[in-house]
C-alpha positions as CSV (number, residue, x, y, z in Angstrom):
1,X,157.2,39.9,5.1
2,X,160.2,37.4,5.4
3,X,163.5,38.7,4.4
4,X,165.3,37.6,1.2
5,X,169.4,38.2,0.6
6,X,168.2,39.2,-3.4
7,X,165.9,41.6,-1.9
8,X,161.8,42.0,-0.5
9,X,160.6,41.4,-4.2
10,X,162.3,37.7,-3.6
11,X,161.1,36.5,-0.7
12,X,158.4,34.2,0.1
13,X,155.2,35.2,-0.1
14,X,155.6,38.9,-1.9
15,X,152.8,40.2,-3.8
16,X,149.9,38.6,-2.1
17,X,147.7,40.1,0.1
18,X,147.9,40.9,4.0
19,X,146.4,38.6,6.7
20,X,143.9,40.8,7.4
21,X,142.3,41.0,3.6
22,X,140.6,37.9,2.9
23,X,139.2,37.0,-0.6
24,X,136.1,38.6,-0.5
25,X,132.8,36.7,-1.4
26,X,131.2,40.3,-2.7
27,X,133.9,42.7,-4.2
28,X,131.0,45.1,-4.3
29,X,130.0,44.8,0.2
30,X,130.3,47.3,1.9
31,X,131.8,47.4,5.7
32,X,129.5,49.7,7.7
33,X,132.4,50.7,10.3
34,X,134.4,52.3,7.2
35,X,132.0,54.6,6.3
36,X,129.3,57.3,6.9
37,X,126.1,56.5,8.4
38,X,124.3,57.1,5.0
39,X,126.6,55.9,3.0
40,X,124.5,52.7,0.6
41,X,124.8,51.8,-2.7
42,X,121.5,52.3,-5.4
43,X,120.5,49.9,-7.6
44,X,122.5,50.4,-10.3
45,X,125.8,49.5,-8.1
46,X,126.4,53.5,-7.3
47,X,127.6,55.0,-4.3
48,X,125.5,57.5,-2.6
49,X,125.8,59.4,0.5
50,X,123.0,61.5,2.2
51,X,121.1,60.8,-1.1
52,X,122.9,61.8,-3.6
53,X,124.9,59.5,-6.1
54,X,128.5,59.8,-6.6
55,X,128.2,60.3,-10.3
56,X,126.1,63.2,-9.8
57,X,128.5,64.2,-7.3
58,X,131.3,64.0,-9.7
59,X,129.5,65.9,-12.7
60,X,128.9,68.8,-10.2
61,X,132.3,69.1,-8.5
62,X,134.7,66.9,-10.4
63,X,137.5,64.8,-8.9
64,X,139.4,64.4,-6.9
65,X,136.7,65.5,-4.0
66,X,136.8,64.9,-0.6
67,X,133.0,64.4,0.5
68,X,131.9,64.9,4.0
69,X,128.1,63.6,5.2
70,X,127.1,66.7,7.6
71,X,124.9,64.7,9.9
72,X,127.4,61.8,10.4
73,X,130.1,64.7,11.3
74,X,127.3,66.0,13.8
75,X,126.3,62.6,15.0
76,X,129.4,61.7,16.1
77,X,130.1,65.0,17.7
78,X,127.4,64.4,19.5
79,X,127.9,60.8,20.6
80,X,131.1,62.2,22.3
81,X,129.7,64.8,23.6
82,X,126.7,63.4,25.1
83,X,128.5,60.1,26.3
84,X,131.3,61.9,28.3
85,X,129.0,64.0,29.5
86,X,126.7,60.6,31.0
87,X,130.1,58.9,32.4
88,X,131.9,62.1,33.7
89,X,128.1,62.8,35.5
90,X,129.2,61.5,38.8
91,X,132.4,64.2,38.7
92,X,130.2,67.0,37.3
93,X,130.1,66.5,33.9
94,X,133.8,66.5,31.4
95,X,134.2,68.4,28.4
96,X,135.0,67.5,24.4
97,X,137.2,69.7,22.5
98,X,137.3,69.0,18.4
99,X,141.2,68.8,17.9
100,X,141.0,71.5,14.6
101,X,144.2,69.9,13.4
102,X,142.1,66.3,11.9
103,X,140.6,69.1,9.8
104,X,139.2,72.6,10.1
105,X,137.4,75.0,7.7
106,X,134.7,77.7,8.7
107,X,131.6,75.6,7.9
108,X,133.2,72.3,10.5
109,X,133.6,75.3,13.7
110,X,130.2,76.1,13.0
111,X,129.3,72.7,13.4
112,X,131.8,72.5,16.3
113,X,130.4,75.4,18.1
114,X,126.2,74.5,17.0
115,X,127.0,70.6,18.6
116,X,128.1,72.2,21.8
117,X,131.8,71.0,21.4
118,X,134.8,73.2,22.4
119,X,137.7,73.5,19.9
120,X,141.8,72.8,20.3
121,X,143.6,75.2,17.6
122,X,147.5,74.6,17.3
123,X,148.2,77.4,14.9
124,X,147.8,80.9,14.2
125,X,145.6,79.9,11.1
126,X,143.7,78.0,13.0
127,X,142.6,80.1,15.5
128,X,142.1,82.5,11.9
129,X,139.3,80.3,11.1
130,X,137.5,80.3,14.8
131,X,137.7,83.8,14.7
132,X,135.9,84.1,11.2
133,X,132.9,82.5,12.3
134,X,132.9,83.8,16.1
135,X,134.0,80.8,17.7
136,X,133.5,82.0,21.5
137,X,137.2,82.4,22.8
138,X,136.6,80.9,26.1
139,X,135.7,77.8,24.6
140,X,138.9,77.6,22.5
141,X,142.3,75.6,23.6
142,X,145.9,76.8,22.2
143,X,148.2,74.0,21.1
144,X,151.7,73.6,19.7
145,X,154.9,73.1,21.3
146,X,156.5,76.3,19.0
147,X,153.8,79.0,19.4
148,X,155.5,82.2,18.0
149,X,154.8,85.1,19.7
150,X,152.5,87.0,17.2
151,X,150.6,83.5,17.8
152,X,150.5,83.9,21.8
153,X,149.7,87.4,21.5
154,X,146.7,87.0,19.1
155,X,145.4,83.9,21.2
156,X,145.7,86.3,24.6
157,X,144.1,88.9,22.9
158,X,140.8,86.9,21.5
159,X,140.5,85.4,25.2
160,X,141.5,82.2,24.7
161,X,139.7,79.4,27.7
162,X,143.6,77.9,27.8
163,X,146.8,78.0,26.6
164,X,148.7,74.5,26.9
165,X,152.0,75.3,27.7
166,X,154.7,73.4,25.8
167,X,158.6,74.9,26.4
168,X,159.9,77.3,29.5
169,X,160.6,79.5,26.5
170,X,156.7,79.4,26.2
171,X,156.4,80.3,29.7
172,X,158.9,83.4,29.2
173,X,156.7,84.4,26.5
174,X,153.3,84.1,28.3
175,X,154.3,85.6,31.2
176,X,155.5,88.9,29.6
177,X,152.7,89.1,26.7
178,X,150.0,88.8,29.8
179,X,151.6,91.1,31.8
180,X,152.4,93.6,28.4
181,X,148.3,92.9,27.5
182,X,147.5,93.1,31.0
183,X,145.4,89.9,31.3
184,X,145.6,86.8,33.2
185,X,146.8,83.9,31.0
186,X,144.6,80.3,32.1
187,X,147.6,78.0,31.2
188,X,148.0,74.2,31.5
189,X,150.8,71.8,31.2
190,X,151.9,69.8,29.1
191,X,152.9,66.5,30.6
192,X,155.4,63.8,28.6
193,X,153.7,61.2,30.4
194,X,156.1,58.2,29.6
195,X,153.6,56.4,28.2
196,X,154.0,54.5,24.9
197,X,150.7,54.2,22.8
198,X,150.7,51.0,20.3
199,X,150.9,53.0,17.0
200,X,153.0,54.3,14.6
201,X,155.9,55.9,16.2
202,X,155.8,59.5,14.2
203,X,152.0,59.2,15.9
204,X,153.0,58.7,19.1
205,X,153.5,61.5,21.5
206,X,153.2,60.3,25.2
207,X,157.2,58.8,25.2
208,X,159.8,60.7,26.5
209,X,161.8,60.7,23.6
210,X,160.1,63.4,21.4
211,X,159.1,67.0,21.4
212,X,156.4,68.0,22.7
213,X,155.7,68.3,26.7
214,X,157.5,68.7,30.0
215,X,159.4,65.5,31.0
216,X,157.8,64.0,34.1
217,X,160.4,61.5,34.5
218,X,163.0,64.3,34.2
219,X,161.4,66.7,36.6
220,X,160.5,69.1,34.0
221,X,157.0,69.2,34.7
222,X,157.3,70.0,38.3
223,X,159.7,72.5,37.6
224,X,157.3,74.1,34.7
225,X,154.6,74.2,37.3
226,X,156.9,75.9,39.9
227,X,157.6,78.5,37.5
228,X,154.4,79.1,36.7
229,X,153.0,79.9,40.2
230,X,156.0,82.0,40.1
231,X,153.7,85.0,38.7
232,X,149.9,84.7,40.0
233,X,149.3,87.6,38.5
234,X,150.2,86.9,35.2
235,X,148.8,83.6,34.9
236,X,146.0,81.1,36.2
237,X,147.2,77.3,36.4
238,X,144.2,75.4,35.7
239,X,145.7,72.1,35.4
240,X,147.8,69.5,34.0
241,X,147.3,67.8,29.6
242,X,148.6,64.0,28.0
243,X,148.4,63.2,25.0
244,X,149.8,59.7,24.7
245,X,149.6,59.5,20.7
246,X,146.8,58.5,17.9
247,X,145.2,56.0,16.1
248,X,144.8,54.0,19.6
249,X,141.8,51.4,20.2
250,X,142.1,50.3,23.8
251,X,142.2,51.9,27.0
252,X,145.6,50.7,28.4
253,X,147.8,52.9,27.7
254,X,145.7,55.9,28.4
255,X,145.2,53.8,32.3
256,X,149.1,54.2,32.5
257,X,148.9,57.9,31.5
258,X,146.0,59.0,33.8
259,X,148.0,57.0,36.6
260,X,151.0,59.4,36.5
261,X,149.0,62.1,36.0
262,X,147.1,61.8,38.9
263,X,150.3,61.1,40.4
264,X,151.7,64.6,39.4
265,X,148.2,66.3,40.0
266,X,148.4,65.4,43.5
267,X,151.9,66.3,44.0
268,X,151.2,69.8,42.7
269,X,148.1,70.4,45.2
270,X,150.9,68.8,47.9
271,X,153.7,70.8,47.7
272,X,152.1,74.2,46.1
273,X,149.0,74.5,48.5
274,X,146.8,74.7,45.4
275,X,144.0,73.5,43.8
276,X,143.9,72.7,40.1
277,X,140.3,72.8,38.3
278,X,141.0,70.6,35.4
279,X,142.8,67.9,33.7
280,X,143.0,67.0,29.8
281,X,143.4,63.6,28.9
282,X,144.4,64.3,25.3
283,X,142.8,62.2,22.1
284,X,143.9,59.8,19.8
285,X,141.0,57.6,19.7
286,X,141.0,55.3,16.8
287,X,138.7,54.9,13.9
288,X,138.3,52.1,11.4
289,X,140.2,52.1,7.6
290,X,140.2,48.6,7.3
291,X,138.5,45.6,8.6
292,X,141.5,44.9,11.1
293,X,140.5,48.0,12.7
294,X,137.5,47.7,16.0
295,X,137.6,51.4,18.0
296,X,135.7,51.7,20.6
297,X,132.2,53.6,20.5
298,X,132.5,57.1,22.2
299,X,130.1,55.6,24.9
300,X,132.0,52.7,25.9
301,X,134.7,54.8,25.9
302,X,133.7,57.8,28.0
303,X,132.7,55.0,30.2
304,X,136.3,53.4,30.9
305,X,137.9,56.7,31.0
306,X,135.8,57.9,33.6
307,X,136.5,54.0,35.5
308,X,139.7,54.8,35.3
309,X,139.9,58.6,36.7
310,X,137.6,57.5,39.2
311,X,140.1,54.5,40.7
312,X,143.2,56.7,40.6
313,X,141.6,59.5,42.5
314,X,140.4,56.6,45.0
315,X,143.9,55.6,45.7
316,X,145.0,59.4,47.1
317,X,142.2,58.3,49.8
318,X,139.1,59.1,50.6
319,X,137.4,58.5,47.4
320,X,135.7,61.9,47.3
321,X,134.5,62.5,44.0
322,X,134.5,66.4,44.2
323,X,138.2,66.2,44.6
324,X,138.2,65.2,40.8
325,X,138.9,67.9,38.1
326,X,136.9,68.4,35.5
327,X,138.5,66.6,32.5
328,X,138.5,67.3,29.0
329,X,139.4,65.3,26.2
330,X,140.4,66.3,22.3
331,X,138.7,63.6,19.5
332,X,139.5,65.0,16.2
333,X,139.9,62.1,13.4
334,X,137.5,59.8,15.2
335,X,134.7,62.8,15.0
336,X,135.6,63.7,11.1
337,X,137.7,60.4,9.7
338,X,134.4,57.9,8.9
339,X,132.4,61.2,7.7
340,X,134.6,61.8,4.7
341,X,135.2,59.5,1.8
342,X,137.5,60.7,-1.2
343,X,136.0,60.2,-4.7
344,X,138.4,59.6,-7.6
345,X,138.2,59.1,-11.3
346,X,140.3,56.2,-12.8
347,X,142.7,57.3,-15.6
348,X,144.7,53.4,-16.2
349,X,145.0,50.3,-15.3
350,X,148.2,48.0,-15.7
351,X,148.4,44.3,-15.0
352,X,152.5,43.7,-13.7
353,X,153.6,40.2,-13.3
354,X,155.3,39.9,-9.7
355,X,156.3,35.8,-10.2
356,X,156.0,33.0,-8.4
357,X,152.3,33.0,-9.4
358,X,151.3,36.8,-8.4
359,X,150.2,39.9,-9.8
360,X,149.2,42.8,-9.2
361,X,146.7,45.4,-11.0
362,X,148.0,48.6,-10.5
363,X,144.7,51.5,-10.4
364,X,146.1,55.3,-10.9
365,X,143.4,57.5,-10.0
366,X,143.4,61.4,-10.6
367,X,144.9,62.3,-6.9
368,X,147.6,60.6,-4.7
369,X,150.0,61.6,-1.7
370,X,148.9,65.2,-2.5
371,X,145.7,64.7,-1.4
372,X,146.6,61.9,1.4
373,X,150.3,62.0,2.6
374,X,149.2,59.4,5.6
375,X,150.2,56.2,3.8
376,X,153.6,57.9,2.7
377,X,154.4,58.8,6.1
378,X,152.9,56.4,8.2
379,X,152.2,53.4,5.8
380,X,148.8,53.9,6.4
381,X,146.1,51.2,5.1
382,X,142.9,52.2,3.6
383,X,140.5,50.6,2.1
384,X,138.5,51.1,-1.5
385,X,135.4,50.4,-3.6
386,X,134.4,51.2,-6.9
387,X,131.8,53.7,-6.7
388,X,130.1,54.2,-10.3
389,X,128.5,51.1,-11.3
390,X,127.4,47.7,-10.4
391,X,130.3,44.8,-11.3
392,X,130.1,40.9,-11.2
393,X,133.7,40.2,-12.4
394,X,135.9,38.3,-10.3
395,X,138.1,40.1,-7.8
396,X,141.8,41.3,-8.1
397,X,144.4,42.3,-5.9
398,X,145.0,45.8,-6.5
399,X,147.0,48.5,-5.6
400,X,145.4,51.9,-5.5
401,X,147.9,54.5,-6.6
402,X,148.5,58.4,-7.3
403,X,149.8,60.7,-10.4
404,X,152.6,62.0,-8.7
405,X,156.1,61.4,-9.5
406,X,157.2,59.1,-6.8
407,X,157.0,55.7,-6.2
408,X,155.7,56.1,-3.3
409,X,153.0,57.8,-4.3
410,X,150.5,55.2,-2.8
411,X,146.6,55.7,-2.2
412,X,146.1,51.9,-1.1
413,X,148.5,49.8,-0.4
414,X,146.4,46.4,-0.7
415,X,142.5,45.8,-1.8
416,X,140.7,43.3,-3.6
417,X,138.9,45.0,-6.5
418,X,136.7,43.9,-9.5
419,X,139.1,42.7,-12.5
420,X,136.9,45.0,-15.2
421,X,137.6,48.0,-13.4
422,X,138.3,50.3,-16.0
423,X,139.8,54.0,-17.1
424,X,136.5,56.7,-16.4
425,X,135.6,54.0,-13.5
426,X,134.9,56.1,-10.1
427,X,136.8,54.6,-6.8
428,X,136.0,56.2,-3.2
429,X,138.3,55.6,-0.3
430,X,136.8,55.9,2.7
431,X,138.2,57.6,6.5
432,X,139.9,60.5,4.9
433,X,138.1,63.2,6.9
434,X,140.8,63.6,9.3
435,X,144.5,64.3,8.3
436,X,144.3,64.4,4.1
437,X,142.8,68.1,3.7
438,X,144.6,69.1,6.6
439,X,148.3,67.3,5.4
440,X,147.3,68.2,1.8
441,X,150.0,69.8,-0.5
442,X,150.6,71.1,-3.9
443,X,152.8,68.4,-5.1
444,X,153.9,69.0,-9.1
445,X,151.4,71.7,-9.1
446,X,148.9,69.9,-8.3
447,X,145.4,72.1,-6.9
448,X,143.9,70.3,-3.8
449,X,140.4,68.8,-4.2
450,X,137.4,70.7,-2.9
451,X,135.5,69.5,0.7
452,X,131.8,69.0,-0.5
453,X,129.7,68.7,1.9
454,X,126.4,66.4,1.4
455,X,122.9,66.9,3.9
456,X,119.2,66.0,2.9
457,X,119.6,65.0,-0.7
458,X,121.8,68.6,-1.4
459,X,125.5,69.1,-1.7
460,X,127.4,72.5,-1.3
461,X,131.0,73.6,-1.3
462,X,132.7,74.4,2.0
463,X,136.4,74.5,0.7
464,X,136.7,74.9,-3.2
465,X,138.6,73.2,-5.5
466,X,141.9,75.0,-6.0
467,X,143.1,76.8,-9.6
468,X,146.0,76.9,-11.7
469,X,145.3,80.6,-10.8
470,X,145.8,80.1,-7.3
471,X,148.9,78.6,-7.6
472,X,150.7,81.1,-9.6
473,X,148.9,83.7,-7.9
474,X,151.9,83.2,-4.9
475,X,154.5,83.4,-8.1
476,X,156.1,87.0,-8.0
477,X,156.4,87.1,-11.8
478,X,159.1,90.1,-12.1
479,X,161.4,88.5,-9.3
C-alpha cells in the first residue's frame, strides 16, 4: 500500500483487493489446495466433508467448530512418512516426527502413533497428552528453549527417544536430573543456524537474533557440545537440530541450513573423536491459505532434502553414504493445516463506504481472534466460502471479521464473497488445523469451539466445545 501524509485510509488504491485475489468468475469454486481431500459441495450449494453436510454439522455441534477430515489428517501423515522414507532409502531410511505444537489432543497421537509417525512435544502438557494414550516414549522428542525442571524430570522419567537441548542452563539441569534418576539422557542440540527463512519474522527461528538455540556463529554450539561430552555417563549426544522457521515453500534456505550443519557435524566427529547418529532438520513446511500460496508435496520434498544432505556429506570426501546420520524432520501444520476447516454462523452484515469508489462488506461471524490469533499476530491471510447454500449473486469484497472487542479482531483480511450473504448464512475458512486450537484463548469469556472430527459419513467429538461452566469453574468464588 503507498503511503499517504493524511494517513493509509488516504492513499491510492485503499480498500481494494490484493494482487493476488482476482475477481472471481465463480464466487462459489472451490480451490482444491485449500482444503481437505473430501471436501465438495452437494447440489444444493452446501459444503460437505467426508459426507456429511455442514448444516447437519452445524445442527449437531453448533458454531464456531473446527472440523478435521480423519483420513486427510492420515493421508498426509502418510505421504510424509512414506516419501522420506523412499528419498532417505539410500542413507537407511529418515524419520517424521508430528510437531504436537500445530495441534495435539488424545485422538491426533493416536493417529500419530497408528500412521507410524514419531511425535515432538514442547511442553509438559503435551507430553500429558502422549502419556494418556501410551504414546511409546522412545518415539517422543522434548522441545522448548525454557523446559522447567518438573518438565525435564517427567520427560526423563517416561523415557523420552531425545531431549533437544536449548540453554547451558538446560544442560545443568539434564545433567543433574539424569544422574539424580540415574539414567542416561539422549540429548541433541539445538543449532541457531544463521539462516533466515522468507516468512514472517515472529515465525522465523533459524537467525541469530532470537531465542531459541546455541549460536553457531558465536561458538555456542561447539561449546554446548563440549560440555555435554563433559559427562558420558550422564548423557548420550545423538546429534545436532535446525529449525530455520515456518510457513516456508522452497528448499533454499533449508540448503543454507543443512550446509552449516554439516559443517558443525563434521567438526564435532573432528575434534571430539565421536560419532553422532542423527541429525534433525527441523519443519516449517508450508501449506496453502490462499491461492498465492504453492508448497511443495511431501514427495518432492523429501526428495530435495535428501539431494541436498547427500551433496554436503559428498564435499567432507569420499561420498560414503553410511557416513550420513539418520535425519529426522518435524511437519506439524503442513500434516493438520489443509485437514481442518472452521465453520461459522453469520450474525451481520454492514456495507461501509471507503471513497474514492470502494467499499467494503464487513461479515461478523460467531468466533474471531479467539479462535484464530494467526492474522492478529502474523497478518495472516485466509481464505473463505459460504458453506450453507447455493448463491448466484454477484461478488463483493469482503472482510471476514470476529465478535471480539478489538479492531483487530480479523478472521480474513480480504475475500470476494457473494453480495446476498446474509445473517444465519454458514462461512468455513479453510487451513486452520494447525495453530488456531492450539493458539486459541478465552477472549471476553469467550468458550473455544469443539474439534469434530468427520470419517465415513460419521462425525464425533475429539475436543468438546467449552461451557460457561468451565470458565468459572477456575473462578475461586470466596477469594
Amino acid at each position: 500500500m503507498r503511503s499517504h501524509e493524511a494517513g493509509a485510509l488516504h492513499a491510492e488504491g485503499y480498500g481494494g483487493p490484493p494482487l493476488y485475489l482476482p475477481y472471481p468468475a465463480d464466487v462459489m469454486e472451490l480451490l482444491p489446495q485449500l482444503w481437505a481431500s473430501s471436501v465438495a459441495r452437494d447440489d444444493a450449494g452446501r459444503l460437505t466433508v467426508a459426507g456429511i453436510d455442514v448444516v447437519t454439522l452445524a445442527a449437531e455441534h453448533g458454531t464456531a467448530a473446527y472440523v478435521l477430515d480423519e483420513d486427510d489428517f492420515r493421508s498426509r501423515a502418510g505421504a510424509f512418512r512414506d516419501g522420506f522414507a523412499s528419498a532417505f532409502e539410500r542413507f537407511g531410511g529418515a524419520d517424521v516426527y508430528y510437531a504436537g505444537k500445530a495441534f495435539l489432543c488424545t485422538a491426533v497421537a493416536r493417529w500419530v502413533q497408528e500412521e507410524g509417525l514419531f511425535l515432538d512435544v514442547c511442553t509438559g502438557g503435551e507430553l500429558a497428552v502422549a502419556q494418556r494414550v501410551g504414546f511409546p516414549g522412545e518415539r517422543i522428542a522434548f522441545h522448548g528453549n525454557n523446559k522447567t525442571v518438573a518438565e525435564l524430570r517427567a520427560a526423563l522419567e517416561y523415557g523420552v527417544g531425545r531431549i533437544v537441548v536449548d540453554s547451558f542452563h538446560e544442560i545443568e539441569r539434564v545433567v543433574a536430573l539424569a544422574a539424580e534418576l540415574g539414567v542416561r539422557a539422549r540429548v541433541m542440540v539445538r543449532v541457531t543456524v544463521g539462516v533466515e527463512a522468507h516468512t514472517h519474522e515472529f515465525i522465523a527461528t533459524g537467525h541469530e537474533d532470537q531465542k531459541f538455540g546455541f549460536s553457531l556463529a558465536g561458538g555456542q554450539a561447539m561449546e554446548a557440545v563440549g560440555r555435554l561430552l563433559a559427562h558420558p555417563e550422564a548423557v548420550e549426544l545423538l546429534g545436532l537440530h535446525s529449525h530455520i522457521g515456518s510457513q516456508i515453500f522452497d528448499t533454499g534456505g533449508f540448503e543454507a541450513a543443512v550446509h552449516r550443519l554439516v559443517g558443525l557435524h563434521a567438526q564435532v566427529e573432528a575434534e571430539h573423536g565421536v560419532s553422532m547418529p542423527e541429525m534433525d532438520l527441523g519443519g516449517g513446511y508450508g501449506i496453502a491459505y490462499t491461492s498465492q500460496h504453492t508448497p511443495l508435496p511431501p514427495a518432492v520434498l523429501a526428495e530435495a532434502m535428501a539431494d541436498i544432505v547427500e551433496r554436503e556429506f559428498k564435499v567432507l570426501g569420499d561420498g560414503d553414504n553410511t557416513r550420513v546420520p539418520r535425519v529426522s524432520v518435524e511437519p506439524g501444520r503442513a500434516i493438520v493445516g489443509p485437514s481442518t476447516f472452521t465453520l461459522y454462523e453469520v450474525g451481520t452484515v454492514k456495507r461501509v463506504e471507503l471513497g474514492g469508489g470502494h467499499a467494503r462488506t464487513y461479515v461478523a461471524v460467531d468466533g474471531g481472534m479467539s479462535d484464530n490469533a494467526r492474522p492478529a499476530l502474523y497478518e495472516a491471510d485466509y481464505s473463505c466460502t459460504l458453506a450453507s447454500r447455493r448463491s448466484t449473486a454477484e461478488p463483493v469484497l469482503a472482510r471476514v471479521v470476529g465478535r471480539h472487542c478489538e479492531s483487530g479482531d480479523i478472521v480474513v483480511l480480504d475475500e470476494y464473497l457473494p453480495a446476498d450473504i446474509a445473517p444465519g448464512d454458514l462461512v468455513a475458512v479453510p487451513g486452520t488445523g494447525a495453530y488456531c486450537r492450539s493458539l486459541s484463548s478465552q477472549y471476553n469469556h469467550t468458550p473455544r469451539p469443539p474439534v469434530v472430527a468427520v470419517r465415513g459419513g460419521r462425525s464425533r467429538v475429539v475436543v468438546r466445545r467449552e461451557t460457561i461452566d468451565d470458565l468459572l469453574a477456575l473462578d475461586v468464588a470466596d477469594a
